[in-house]
Structure formats: C-alpha cells, structure tokens
C-alpha positions in Angstrom: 69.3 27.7 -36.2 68.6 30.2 -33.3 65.2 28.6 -32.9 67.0 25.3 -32.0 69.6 27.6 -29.8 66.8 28.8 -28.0 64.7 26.1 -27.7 68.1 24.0 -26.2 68.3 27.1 -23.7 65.3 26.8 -22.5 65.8 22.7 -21.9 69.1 23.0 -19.7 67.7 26.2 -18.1 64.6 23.5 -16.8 67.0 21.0 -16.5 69.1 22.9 -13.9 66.1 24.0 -11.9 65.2 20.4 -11.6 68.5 19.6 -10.0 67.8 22.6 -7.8 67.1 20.2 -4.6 64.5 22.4 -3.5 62.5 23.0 -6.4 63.0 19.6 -7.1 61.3 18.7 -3.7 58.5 21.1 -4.7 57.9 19.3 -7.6 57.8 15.5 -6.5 55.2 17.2 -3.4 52.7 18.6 -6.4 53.4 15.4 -8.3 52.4 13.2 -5.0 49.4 15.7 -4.3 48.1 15.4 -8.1 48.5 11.6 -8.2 46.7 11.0 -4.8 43.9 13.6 -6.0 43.4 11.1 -9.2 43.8 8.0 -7.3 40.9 9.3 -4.8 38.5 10.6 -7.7 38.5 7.0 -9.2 37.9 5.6 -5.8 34.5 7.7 -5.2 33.3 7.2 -8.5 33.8 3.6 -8.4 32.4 3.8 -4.5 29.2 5.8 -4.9 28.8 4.8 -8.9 27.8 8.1 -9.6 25.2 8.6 -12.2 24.1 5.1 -12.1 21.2 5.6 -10.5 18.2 3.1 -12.3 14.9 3.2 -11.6 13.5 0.2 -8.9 11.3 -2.3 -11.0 8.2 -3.3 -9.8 7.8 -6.7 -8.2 4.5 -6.2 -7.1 2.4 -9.5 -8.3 5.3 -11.3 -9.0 6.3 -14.9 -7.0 9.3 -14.5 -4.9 11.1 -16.4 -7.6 10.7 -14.0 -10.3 11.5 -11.1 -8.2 14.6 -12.4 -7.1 15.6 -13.1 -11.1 14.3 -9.0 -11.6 16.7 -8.0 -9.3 19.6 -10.0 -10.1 19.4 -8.4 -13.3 19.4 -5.1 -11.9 22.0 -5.4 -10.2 20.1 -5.1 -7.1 19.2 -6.8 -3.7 15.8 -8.3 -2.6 15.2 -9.0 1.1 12.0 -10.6 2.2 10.9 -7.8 4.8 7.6 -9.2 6.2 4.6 -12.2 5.1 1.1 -11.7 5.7 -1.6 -13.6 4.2 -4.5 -11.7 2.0 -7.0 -14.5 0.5 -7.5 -12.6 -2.7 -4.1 -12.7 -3.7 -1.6 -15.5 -5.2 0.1 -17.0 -2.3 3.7 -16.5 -2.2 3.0 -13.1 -4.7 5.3 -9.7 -3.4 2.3 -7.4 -2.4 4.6 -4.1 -1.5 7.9 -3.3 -1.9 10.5 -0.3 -0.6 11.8 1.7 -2.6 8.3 1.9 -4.5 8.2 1.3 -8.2 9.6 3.9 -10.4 12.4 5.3 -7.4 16.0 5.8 -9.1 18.5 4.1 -6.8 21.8 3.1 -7.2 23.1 -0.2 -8.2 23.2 -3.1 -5.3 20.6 -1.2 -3.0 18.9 -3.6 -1.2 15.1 -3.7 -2.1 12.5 -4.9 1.0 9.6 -7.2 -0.1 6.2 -8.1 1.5 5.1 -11.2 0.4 1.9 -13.0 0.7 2.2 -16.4 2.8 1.4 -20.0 0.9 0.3 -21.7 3.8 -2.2 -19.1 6.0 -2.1 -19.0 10.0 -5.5 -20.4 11.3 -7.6 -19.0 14.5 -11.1 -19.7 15.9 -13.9 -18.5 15.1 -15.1 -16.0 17.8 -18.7 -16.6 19.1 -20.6 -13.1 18.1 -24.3 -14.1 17.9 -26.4 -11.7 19.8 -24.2 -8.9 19.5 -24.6 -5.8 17.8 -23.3 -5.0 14.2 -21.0 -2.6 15.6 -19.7 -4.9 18.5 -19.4 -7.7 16.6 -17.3 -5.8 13.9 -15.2 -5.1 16.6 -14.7 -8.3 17.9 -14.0 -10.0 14.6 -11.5 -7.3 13.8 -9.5 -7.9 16.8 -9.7 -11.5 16.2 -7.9 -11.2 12.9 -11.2 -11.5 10.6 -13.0 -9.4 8.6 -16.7 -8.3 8.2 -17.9 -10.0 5.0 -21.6 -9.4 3.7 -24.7 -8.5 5.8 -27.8 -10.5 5.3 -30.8 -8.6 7.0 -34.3 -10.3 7.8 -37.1 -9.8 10.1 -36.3 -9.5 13.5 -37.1 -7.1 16.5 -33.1 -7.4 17.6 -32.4 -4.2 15.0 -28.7 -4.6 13.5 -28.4 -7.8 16.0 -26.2 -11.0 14.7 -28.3 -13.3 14.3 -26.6 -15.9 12.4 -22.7 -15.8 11.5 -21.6 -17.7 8.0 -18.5 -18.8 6.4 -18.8 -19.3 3.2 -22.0 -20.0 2.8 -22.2 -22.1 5.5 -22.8 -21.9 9.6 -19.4 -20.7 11.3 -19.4 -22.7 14.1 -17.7 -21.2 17.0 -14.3 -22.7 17.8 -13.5 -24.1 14.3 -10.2 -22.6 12.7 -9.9 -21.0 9.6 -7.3 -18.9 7.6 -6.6 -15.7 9.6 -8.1 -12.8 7.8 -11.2 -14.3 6.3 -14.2 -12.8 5.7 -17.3 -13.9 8.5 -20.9 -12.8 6.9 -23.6 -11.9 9.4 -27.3 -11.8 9.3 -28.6 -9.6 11.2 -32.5 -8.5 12.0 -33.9 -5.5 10.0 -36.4 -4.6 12.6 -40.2 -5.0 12.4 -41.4 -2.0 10.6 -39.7 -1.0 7.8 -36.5 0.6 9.3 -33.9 2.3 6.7 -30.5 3.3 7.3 -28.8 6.9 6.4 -26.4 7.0 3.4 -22.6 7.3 5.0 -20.9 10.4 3.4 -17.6 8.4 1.8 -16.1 11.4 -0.1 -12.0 12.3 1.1 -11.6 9.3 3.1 -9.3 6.4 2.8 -10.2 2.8 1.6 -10.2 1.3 5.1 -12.4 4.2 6.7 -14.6 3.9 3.7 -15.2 0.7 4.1 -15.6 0.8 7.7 -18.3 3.3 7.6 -20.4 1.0 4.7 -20.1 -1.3 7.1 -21.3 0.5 10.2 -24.6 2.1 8.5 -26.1 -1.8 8.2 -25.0 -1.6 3.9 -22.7 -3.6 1.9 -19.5 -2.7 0.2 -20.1 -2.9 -3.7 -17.6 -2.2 -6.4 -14.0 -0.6 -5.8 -13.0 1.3 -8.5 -9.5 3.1 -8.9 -8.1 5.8 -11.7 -5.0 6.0 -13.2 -3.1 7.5 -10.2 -3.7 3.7 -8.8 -0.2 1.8 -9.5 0.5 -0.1 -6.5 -0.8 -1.9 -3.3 0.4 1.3 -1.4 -1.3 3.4 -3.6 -4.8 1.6 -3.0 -3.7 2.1 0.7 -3.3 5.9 0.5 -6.0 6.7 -2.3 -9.3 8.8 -1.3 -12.8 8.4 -2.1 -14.3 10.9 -4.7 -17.1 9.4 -6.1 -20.0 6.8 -4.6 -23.2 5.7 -5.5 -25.8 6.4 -4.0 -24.6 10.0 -3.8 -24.7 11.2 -0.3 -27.7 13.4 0.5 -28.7 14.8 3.5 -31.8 12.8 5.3 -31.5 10.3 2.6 -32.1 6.4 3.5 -31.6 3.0 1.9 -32.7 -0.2 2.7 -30.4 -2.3 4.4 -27.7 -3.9 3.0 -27.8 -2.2 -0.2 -24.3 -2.0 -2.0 -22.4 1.3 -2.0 -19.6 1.7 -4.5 -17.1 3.7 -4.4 -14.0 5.0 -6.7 -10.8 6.4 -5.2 -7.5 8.6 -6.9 -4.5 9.9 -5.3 -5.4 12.9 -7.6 -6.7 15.6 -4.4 -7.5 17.8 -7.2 -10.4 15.0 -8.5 -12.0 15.3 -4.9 -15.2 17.6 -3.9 -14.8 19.3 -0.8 -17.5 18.1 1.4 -18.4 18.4 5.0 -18.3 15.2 6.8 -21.1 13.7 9.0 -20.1 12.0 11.9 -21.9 8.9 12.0 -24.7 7.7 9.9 -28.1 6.3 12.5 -30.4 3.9 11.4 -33.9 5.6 10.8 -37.6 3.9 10.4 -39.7 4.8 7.9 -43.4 3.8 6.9 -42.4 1.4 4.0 -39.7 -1.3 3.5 -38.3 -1.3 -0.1 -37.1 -4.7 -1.3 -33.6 -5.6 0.3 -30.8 -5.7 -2.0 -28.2 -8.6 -0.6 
C-alpha cells in the first residue's frame, strides 16, 4: 500500500513538472533534437548504403550483352568508356574494365567498359620497302600497324625490307586493311653469315619486350603468364622474368630465331639484372640454319 503511495507520488510529482512551461519547452526541444538525429541516421544509411560494399565482377571476355545482364544483377551500372579493335579478340568482347575485377564498391556505381569494335577501321598500307627494320617498325607503328614476323634471306641490304606481306600474301601499298594488323617483312640477312646479339628482356614490360625482339632482327615466340596474370591490364603491367635463349653477354643467334618470354606481376619472381642498351647485329664466320 505505501509502494502504490509512493509510486503515485512520484507520477504527479512528473506530471507537475511537465506542466512547468519551461521544462516543458526543454523537453519538446530534446524530443525535436532526438527525432531529427534518428530521422538523419536513416537518411545516411540509406544514402551511402553503408556496408554494402560488393565486389565488381569481371566482364572481361564477356559480349557487351552479357555484361550489361552482370551488372544489372549487381545492382550496378555499365558505361561503354572507349572501342578499339584487337584482331585476336571476339569482336564486340569487354577487354578492360574500371573498377578492376575483384574491387568492393557500393551498389549502383557506375562500371566503365572497353570493348572491342565488330566492324574494324581500315587504313592503307604504308609503302616501307627499302627501309630499314628499325625505320620501317616506326613507320608501321605510327600508321596504326604492327610488326608481324621477319623473314630473312640473302641480301647485301642487312636488316633492309625487302618484301612486305599480309597474310601470306604481297601487301600492296595503298590497299586498306583493319587498323592494327600485323605486316610481315623480309628482310636481307647479309652475305656472310651475320648473327644478331640476344636482347636482355628481363624487368621490362610486354610492349618494350616485344619491341626489343623485334629490333635485334628475331621473332617474338611464346608469351607465357603466372598466376598473378588475371586481367588485360595485368598483361599490360606484368614484367619479363624468364626468356629463352637466356641472355648472355657476346651471345648471337641467327636471325629471326623465336625468343619466348614469361611475365608476373610477382617483382619478387624477377632477377635483378643489368640492362644493355641496345642489342647490334654482329657477323660471324658461319650461318646456322634460320629459324622462321
């Protein structure tokens, strides 16, 4: 019975301070304060979804199409960011992406696509007979094409075009064909027996690799990559650190032997090497048997 008196007490005692016009004010202000704190909580969560970050799938390989369907159901955006046309991949394929593969974003981030065009652009074929290797690597380059594979035969014009082919047959200068294709050049080997130095490949990047096969009269055999390869990009980025032939000092091949090579994004997988410069052809007494 005094519990009840007590706990009755207590009520009117609250009640009367709630009629109190000031504390009554105070209270409605905290009330207001707490409500709007709530109400702007939800807002930002909703807003910035936190912790709903997902992982970006990877489009890479996949038609436009598909992607598009991917990222609808992750509640994403795709954007078509660039086209460029690579024969050795499916036309219309996504080639790169940003974000890459694997990156946690949130939900309706847009995703930007490089896609490889169906129908390629088509330029001339630049007139590079006469030139040398070097020059006429250049001049194809600038055009648009690429170097495809060196043919060498007897000649006095060393490492001079003598013939330029597409695929298989004459390139005739002035005839259009997809931008980006490879031009394959036969060149003369000198008259006695000339060999080429073997380009030091190890720590550099696919393209520079490549580049400096080319630019010692040799061919570009097999590309390998490790496991650290996942992507387009990756290939991009990944160093040499292996090749056959091994680099050696004073070392020669015959021209247009194939050098392979295998790459990583791994730096601890690479020897530390001291780079040559550049890579000269050099004559020796005897020819070994050209390997095209």
């Amino acid at each position: 019975m005094k519990a009840k008196t007590t706990t009755e007490q207590v009520k009117q005692y609250l009640f009367k301070l709630y009629q109190n016009p000031y504390i009554n004010t105070i209270l409605k202000g905290l009330g207001l304060i707490l409500a709007t704190v709530i109400v702007l909580m939800i807002f930002l969560r909703i807003y910035t979804r936190h912790n709903q970050e997902q992982p970006t799938p990877n489009l890479t390989g996949m038609s436009i199409e598909e992607a598009t369907e991917v990222i609808a159901d992750n509640s994403l955006r795709i954007e078509i960011a660039d086209s460029v046309y690579i024969f050795n991949k499916k036309p219309g394929s996504v080639i790169a992406q940003n974000p890459e593969p694997g990156t946690m974003v949130k939900k309706n981030r847009r995703v930007f696509v490089t896609i490889n065009a169906k129908n390629p652009i088509k330029i001339e074929i630049p007139n590079i007979v006469g030139y040398t290797l070097r020059q006429a690597k250049a001049i194809l380059e600038q055009e648009g094409f690429e170097v495809g594979t060196l043919y060498f035969r007897p000649d006095l014009g060393l490492n001079n075009v003598l013939e330029q082919r597409y695929k298989g047959q004459i390139a005739e200068p002035g005839v259009r064909i997809p931008k980006g294709s490879k031009i394959d050049l036969v060149l003369g080997q000198g008259m006695h027996g000339e060999r080429t130095g073997i380009p030091l490949l190890i720590g550099l990047k696919l393209n520079d690799a490549l580049s400096r096969i080319i630019e010692a009269s040799l061919n570009v055999g097999r590309i390998r990559y490790d496991e650290t390869i996942k992507t387009h990009n990756d290939s991009l980025d990944a160093r040499v650190y292996s090749q056959y032939p091994a680099y050696m000092e004073n070392a020669t091949l015959s021209f247009g032997t194939r050098v392979d090579i295998w790459l990583t994004l791994n730096q601890a997988r690479i020897p530390k090497i001291e780079h040559a410069d550049s890579v000269n052809a050099t004559p020796t007494k005897q020819a070994d048997e050209i390997i095209e």
